[in-house]
N, C-alpha and C positions, 0 to 999 in steps of 0.2 A: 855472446853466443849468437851464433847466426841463424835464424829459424828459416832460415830455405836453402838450410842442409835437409829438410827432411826430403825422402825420397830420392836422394842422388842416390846412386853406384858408383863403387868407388871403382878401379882394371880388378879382374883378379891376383891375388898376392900371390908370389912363384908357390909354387908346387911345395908340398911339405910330405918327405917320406920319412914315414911313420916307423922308426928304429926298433928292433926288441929290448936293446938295452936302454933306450930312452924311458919307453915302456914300463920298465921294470924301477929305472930308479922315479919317475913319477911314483909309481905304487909305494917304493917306499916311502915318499916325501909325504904321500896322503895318506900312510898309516895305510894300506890296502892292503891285506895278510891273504885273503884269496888265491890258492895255486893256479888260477888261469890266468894272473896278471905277472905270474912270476916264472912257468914252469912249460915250456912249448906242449912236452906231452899230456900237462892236465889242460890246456887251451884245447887238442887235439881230440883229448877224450869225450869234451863238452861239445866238440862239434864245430870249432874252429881253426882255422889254418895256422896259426901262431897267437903267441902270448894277445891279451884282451887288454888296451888299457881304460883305465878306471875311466868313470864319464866325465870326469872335470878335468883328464887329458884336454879335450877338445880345444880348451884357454891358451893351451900351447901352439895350436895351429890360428887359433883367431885371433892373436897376438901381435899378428905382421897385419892384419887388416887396419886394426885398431889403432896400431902405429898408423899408417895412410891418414886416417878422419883427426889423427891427434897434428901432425906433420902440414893440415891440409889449414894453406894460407888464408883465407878466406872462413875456416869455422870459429876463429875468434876465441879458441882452446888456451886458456895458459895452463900447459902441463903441471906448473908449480902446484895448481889451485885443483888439481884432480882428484877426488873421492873414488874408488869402485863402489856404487850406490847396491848393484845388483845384477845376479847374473843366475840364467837355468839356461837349460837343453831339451832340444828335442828332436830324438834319435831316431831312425828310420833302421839302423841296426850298429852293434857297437864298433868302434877303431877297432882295427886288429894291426901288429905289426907286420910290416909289408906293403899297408895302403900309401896311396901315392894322393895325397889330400890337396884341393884347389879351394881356397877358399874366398868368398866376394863379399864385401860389408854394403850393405844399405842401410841408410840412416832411416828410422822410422817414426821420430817423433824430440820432439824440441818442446821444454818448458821452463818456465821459467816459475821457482816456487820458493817465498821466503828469500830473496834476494841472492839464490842460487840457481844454475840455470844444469837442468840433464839434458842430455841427451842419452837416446836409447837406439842400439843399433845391433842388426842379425848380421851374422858373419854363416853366412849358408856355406857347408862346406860338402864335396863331392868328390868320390874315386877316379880313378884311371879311366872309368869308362864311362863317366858320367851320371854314376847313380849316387843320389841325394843318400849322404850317409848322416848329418846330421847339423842342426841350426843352431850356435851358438849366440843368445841375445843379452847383451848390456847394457844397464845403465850407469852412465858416467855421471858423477855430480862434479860439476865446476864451482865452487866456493866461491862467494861474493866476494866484495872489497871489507864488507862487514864481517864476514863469517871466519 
């Protein structure tokens, strides 16, 4: 693994608009029974423009960045050997369907622990107009030759 990936930026991933029905069938994938993720007028009532999706949607839109740092010749990645180590959010306000999501990975940190090496990396992702909707961060474990 290459520890002077930390701190690059990778272009921003194309644009990801944010479907109702996408929306909906995540909710069912994660068990989400909430009528805001499922029902435009209960989204509506709550005070949102359309259906909400659940907050671990966001993996669907950080998903094309992650590909980038996985793809990217020089980090020394064997996809074979890839763990998801760990992953949270941190929202500025929820997806709704209709947003139009940009999302850019920066690597922020490289270790190497018990003959496995992580990397941990934010995929900051933002609307149509440039407001920070929300940061999705991962650790990636790459399995040694021992492990």
């Amino acid at each position: 693994m290459n520890p002077e990936l930390v701190g690059r930026t990778f272009p921003p991933a194309q644009p990801y608009l944010v479907g109702r029905e996408k929306v909906r069938e995540f909710a069912r994938a994660v068990f989400a029974t909430n009528p805001i993720h499922h029902e435009p007028d209960a989204a509506r009532a709550a005070g949102y423009a359309d259906v909400v999706a659940p907050p671990t949607f966001a993996v669907v839109v950080q998903e094309a960045t992650l590909a980038q740092l996985l793809a990217e010749p020089d980090a020394g990645i064997d996809f074979s050997r890839v763990v998801h180590g760990e992953q949270s959010f941190t929202y500025d306000r929820p997806i709704v369907a209709g947003d139009e999501l940009t999302a850019t990975l920066t690597v922020t940190s490289v270790k190497t622990l018990g003959g496995n090496a992580m990397v941990t990396a934010e995929s900051t992702m933002q609307d149509a107009s440039g407001e920070h909707v929300v940061t999705a961060t991962s650790t990636l474990v790459v399995r040694g030759d021992d492990a």
